[in-house]
N, C-alpha and C positions, 0 to 999 in steps of 0.2 A: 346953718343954724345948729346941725346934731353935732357938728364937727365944734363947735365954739361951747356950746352947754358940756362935752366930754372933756374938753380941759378945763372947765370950769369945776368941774367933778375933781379930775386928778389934781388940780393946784389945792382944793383943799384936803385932799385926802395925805398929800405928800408931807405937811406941816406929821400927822399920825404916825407915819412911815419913817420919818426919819427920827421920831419917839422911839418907834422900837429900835431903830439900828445901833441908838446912843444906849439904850437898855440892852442891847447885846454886846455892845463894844466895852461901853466904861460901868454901867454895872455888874454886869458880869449875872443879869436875868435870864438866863434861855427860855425858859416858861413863860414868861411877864411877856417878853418880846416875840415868841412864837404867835401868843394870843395877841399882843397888840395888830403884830402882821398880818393875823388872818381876817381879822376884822379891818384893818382898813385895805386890804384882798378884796373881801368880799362888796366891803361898802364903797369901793369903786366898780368891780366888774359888774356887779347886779342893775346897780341903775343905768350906766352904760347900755349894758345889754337890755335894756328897757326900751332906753331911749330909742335904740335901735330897731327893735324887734316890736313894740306897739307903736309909738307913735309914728 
């Protein structure tokens, strides 16, 4: 069940992820796409490690 809710986490988080990539490639944002990355970084490894570490 932790293993099927963590790709449930990373499939939506990958739609964010690949916003920043396309903001680093074709707009030419390094800032824009640093912060988009870190944020969907973090709002996948946190819950993750939630889900892991409490429940």
């Amino acid at each position: 069940m932790k293993i099927i809710l963590s790709l449930i986490i990373i499939v939506a988080c990958y739609h964010s992820f690949s916003y920043g990539v396309y903001l680093w490639k074709i707009e030419k944002e390094k800032l824009a796409s640093f912060g988009v990355m870190l944020l969907t970084f973090l709002g996948t490894v946190i819950p993750i490690a939630a889900v892991y570490v409490i429940i």
